[in-house]
N, C-alpha and C positions, 0 to 999 in steps of 0.2 A: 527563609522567605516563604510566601504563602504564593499559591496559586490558583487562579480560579479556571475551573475546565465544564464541560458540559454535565459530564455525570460522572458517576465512579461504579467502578463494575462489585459485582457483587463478592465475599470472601472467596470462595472457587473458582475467582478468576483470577488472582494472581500465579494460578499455575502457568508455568512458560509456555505448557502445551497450545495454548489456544484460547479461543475466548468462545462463549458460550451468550452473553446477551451483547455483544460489539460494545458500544459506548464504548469505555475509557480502557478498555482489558489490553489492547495492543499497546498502551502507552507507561501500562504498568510491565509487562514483560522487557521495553525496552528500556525502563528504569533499572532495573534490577537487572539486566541482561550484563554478558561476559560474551563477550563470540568472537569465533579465530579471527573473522575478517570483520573490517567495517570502515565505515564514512566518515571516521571523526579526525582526519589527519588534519596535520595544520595545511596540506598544501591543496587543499579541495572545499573551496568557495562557495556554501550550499546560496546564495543569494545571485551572483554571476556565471553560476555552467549551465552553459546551453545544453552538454553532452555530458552528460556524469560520467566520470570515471572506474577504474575498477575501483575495487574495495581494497584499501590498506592493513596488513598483517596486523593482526591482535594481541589474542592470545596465540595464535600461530604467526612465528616467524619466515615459514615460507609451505608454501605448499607448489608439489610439482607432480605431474602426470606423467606414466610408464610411457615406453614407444606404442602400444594398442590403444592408449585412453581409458583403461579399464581399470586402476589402481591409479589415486593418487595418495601422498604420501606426503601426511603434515610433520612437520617439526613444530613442537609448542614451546612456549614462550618457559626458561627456568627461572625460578624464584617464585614462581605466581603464588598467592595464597588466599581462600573463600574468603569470606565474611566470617564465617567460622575459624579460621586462621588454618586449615589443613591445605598443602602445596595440591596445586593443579599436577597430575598425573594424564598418562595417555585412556587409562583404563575409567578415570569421566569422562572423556571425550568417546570413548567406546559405549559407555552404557547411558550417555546422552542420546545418542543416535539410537541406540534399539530401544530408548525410552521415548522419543519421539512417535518411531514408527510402530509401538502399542499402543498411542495414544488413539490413532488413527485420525487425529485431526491436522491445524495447518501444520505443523512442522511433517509429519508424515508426508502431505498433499507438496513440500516444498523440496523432500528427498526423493519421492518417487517420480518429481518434475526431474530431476537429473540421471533418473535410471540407475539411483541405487539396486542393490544385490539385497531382498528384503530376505533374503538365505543368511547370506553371510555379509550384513551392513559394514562392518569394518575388526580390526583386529587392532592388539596393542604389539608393536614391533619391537619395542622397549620403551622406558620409564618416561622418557618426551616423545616419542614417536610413534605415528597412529596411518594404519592405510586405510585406507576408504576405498571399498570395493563397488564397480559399475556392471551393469549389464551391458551398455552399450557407451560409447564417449558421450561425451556434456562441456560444450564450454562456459556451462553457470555455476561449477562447481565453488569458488570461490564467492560468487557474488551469493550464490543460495546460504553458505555458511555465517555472511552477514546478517542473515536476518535474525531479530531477535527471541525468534520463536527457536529455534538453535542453541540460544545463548547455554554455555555449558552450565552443567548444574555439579555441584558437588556431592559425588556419589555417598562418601564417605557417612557425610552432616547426615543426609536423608535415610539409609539404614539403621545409622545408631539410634532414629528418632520412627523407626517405622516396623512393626511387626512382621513377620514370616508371611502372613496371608497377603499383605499388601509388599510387594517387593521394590516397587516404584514411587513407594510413595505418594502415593494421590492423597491418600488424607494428610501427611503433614504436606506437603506443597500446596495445598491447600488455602494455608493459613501459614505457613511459613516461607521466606524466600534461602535460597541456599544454594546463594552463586560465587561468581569471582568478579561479577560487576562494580560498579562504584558506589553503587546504596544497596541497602535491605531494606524493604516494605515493612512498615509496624500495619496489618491488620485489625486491630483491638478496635478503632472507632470507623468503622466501616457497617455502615454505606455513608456517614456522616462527614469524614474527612480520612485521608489516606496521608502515612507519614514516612517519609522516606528519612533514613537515618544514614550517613557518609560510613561507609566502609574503609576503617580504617587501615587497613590489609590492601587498596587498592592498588595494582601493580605500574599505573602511573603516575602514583602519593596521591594523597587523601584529598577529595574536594574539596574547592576553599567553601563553597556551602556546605555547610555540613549537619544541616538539617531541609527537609521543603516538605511545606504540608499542601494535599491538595485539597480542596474543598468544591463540592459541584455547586453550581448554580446553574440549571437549565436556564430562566430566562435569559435571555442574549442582552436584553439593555441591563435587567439590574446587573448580571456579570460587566457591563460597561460601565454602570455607575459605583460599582464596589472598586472597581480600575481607577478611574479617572478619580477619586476622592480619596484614595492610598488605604482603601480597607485592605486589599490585597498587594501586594507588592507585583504580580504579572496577570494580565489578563488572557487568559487562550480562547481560541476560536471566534475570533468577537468578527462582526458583521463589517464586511466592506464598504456598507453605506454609512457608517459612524466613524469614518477615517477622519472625515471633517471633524467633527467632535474630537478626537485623540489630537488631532494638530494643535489645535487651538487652545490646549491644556498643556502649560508650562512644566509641569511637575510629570509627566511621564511623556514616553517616545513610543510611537509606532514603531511594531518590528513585520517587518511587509518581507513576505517570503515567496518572493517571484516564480521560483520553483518547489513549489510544495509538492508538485506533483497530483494534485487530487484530478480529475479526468471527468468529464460527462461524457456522456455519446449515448445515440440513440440504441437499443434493442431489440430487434424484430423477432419477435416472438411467432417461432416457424411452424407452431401449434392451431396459429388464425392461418385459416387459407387464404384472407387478404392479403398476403404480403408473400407467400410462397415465389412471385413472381420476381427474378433477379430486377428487370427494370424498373417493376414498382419501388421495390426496397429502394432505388439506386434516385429515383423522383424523388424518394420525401427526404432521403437526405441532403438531395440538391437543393432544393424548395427552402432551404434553412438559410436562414440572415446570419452566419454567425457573428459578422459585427454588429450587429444591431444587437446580438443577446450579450455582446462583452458590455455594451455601451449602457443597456436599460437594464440586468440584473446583477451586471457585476461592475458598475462606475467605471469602467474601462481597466479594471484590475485583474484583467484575466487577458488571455491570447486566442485567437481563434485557431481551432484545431483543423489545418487543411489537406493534411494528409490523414494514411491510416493509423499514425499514431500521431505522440505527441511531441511537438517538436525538442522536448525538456529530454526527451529522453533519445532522440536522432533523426541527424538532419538527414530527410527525406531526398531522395535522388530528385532533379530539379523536373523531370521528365514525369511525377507522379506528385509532387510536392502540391500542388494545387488542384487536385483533383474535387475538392470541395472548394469551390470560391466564395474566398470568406464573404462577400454578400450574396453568394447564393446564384441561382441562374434559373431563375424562374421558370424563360421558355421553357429550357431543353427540359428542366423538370416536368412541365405539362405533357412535350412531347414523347417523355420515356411513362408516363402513367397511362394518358393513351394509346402506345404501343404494349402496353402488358396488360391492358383490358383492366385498370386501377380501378377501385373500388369508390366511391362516392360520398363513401363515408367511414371514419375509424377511429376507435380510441384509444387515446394514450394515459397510460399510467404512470405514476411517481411518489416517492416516496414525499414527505412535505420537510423531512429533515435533512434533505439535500440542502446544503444553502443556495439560497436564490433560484429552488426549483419552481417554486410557483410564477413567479416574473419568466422565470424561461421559458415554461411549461406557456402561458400565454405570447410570448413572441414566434415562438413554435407553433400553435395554435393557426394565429393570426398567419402565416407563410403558408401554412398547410389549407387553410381555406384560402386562400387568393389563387392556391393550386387547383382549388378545383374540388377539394374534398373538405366534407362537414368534419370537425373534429371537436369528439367528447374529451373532456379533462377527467380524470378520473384520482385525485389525490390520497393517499394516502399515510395515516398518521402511524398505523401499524407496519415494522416492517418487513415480520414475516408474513403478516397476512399479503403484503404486497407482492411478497417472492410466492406464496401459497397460488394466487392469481394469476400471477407472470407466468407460473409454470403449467395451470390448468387451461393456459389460454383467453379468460376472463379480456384481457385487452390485447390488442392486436400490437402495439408498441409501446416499449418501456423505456422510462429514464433512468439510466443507472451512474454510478460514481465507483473511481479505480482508483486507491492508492497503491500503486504497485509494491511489493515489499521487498520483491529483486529488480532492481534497479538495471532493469533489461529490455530494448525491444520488441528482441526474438521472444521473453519473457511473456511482456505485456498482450501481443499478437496471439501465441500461444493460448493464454489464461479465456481469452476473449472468444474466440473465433475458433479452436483446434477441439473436435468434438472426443479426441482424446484426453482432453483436461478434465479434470474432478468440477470444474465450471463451469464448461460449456454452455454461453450464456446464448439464452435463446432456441439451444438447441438446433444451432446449425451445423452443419456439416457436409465438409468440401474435398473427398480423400486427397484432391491435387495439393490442398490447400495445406492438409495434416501432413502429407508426406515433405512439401519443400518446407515446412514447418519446426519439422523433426532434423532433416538436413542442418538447418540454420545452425542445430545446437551440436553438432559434430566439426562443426569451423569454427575459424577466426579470420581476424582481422579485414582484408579487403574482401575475401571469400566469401565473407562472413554478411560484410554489406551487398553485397552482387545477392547474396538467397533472400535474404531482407526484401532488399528493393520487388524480387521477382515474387515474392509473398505479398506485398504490400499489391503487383497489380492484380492478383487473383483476386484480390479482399477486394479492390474496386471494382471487378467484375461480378462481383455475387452481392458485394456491401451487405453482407452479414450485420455488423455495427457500423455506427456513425457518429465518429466523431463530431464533439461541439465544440469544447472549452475546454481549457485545461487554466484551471482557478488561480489566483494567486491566497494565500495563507495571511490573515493580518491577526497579530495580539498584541499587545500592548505592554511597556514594565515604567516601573517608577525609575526614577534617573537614576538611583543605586543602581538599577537592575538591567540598563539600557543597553550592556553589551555583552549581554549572556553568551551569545555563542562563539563569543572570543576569549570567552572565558576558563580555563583549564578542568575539564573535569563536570564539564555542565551538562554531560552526555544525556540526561531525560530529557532536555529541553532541546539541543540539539537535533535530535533523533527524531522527536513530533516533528519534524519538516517531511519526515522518512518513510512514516506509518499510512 
């Protein structure tokens, strides 16, 4: 099968370490990923959970934590065998992990998020048995192991193929994949098209696809008209305003993914003094229509975000669940700007690759001056130079977008808002906020929601970020291709709901 995607990331982005220009780099790691835990069981409905689940044993069949929280201790999966046909061993799972945390990018940023021992990361206890050592407990430990930035790599392949100076292998991972995933990446016609070839060695048997080429098309329609005329057999990322178009074409099916997960919310960039005010910040988020922006930039294919997270990822205590009213509440917004001495006038930035940031970006506009204050649009085609801006101050408020990659809302809150994160977006920080922040990730279950819920009213009291929308996913396949994620083995395409 063919597939069309936005772009394809450059050769040294197929390393699993991370990506270096975004575009399509996470979706190549999750093709080619292997990892202890993950989302692809049969009994977890990525189209119907309101509350995601944990993650399902992989290539680990169980993993369990000591009485301290400080060791936990994988059993891995026997028989496993790469791409290269050599058996998964505990000792890649070991020099996965302290190859991650050299890299010093997101896989590092996702084990130091659980309070790995960056001393002594983990040990091999025997030939399937692996501890994993903490500084302090983490209840993401599992779900962080999912991510495909983790996915194990086959130590063995990458040595025989890499000299003494390079021990890691950064130049062959490079250009080569060398995992226990379901496909191996062919590089050779890259940046032109990307080729995923079925690993025959798969340890839940071979994909019934057992080739996908990707091919980018930036434009959003021609990638729609390449769909809908069967040049391609799957369309990704295609625009929510051309559902109508896919309906009305017999020969392929909308695949509409209600929880994709992708996130907006606003960023108050705590560099402007306009906004240093809790109440101001707590105005322009109230001031916001969010049914009006589900209704005019996303067709109503999106949910409005009315607590501090998103609802895809936890139901919110009903006592804070509404704390943003999806139409907004204009007065109290006037009367929290007037009480913090708000500014009269502010700009907001955004990237233009958001989808439907420009439409958003004007219904926001439009509530923010009815508030009471003038507001510059400031778009943005570049998206570091956007982050470059965000971070020197350049605009006083940012729109930003979250695929979570741990499937958390201690997680998500965390990444967001905890100025102990490698993220810290905005550059706020709340030590009450970091500290029951940090608590969250030492419990579970009901405990677990009680520090949540009591995190979530701090964030309403400071409204660091602001939530908007939380997007739904639409691409499109040809009627061969209409029930991809029912399909055994179709983990790259699966997983893009995930990234």
């Amino acid at each position: 099968m063919t597939i069309a995607v936005t772009g394809l990331p450059t050769v040294a982005d197929i390393d699993p370490k991370g990506s270096s220009n975004g575009t399509q780099a996470g979706n190549v790691a999750t093709n080619i990923a292997g990892t202890l835990f993950g989302y692809q069981g049969a009994s977890f409905d990525p189209d119907t959970a309101k509350v995601l689940p944990d993650p399902l044993p992989q290539l680990a069949t169980s993993a369990s934590p000591s009485a301290d929280g400080l060791t936990w201790t994988f059993n891995l999966r026997p028989n496993v065998l790469s791409q290269d046909g050599n058996p998964l061993t505990a000792a890649d799972v070991v020099w996965t992990i302290k190859r991650a945390l050299n890299t010093g990018q997101f896989g590092a940023n996702l084990l130091k998020g659980i309070h790995i021992d960056t001393a002594n990361p983990a040990t091999a206890t025997g030939p399937l048995t692996v501890q994993v050592h903490l500084t302090s407990p983490s209840s993401l430990v599992e779900k962080t192991f999912s991510a495909s930035y983790l996915g194990i790599i086959d130590e063995k392949a990458v040595v025989a193929n890499s000299p003494a100076s390079d021990p890691w292998g950064y130049t062959y991972l490079a250009s080569h994949s060398a995992t226990f995933g379901p496909y191996e990446v062919s590089v050779d016609n890259l940046p032109n098209k990307e080729v995923l070839v079925a690993n025959p060695h798969y340890w839940r048997g071979a994909p019934q696809i057992t080739k996908a080429t990707f091919v980018p098309i930036a434009n959003d329609s021609t990638r729609l008209e390449s769909t809908l005329s069967g040049q391609v057999s799957y369309g990704a990322e295609l625009s929510l305003a051309d559902l109508t178009k896919i309906k009305a074409t017999p020969s392929v099916q909308a695949d509409l993914q209600p929880n994709v997960n992708l996130e907006f919310y606003l960023v108050f960039v705590m560099k402007s003094s306009l906004v240093q005010n809790a109440s101001v910040r707590r105005a322009f988020s109230l001031a916001v229509n969010r049914s009006q922006v589900v209704s005019v930039a996303y067709n109503g294919y999106a949910q409005p975000v009315t607590s501090c997270i998103p609802g895809s990822l936890y139901a919110a205590p009903s006592a804070i669940a509404n704390y943003n009213p999806a139409a907004g509440n204009l007065a109290k917004a006037k009367q929290l700007l007037a009480a913090g001495g708000g500014p009269k006038a502010i700009s907001f930035g955004y990237p233009t690759g958001i989808p439907g940031s420009q439409t958003l970006a004007e219904v926001v506009q439009s509530d923010w001056q009815a508030m009471g204050v003038k507001t510059t649009l400031m778009p943005y085609t570049s998206y570091p130079t956007f982050l470059a801006d965000q971070a020197s101050g350049k605009f006083s408020i940012a729109l930003e977008g979250f695929g979570p990659n741990v499937q958390d809302p201690g997680y998500f809150m965390y990444t967001t808002v905890d100025s102990s994160s490698s993220y810290d977006l905005g550059g706020f920080n709340n030590p009450a906020l970091n500290t029951v922040l940090q608590q969250a990730d030492t419990v579970t279950g009901s405990a677990r929601a009680a520090v949540l819920a009591n995190a979530c009213k701090l964030q309403l009291q400071d409204a660091p970020v602001g939530p908007i929308v939380s997007v739904d996913g639409i691409s499109a396949a040809s009627s061969k291709f209409s029930q991809l994620s029912s399909i055994g083995g179709i983990p790259f395409l699966y997983n893009m709901r995930y990234q």
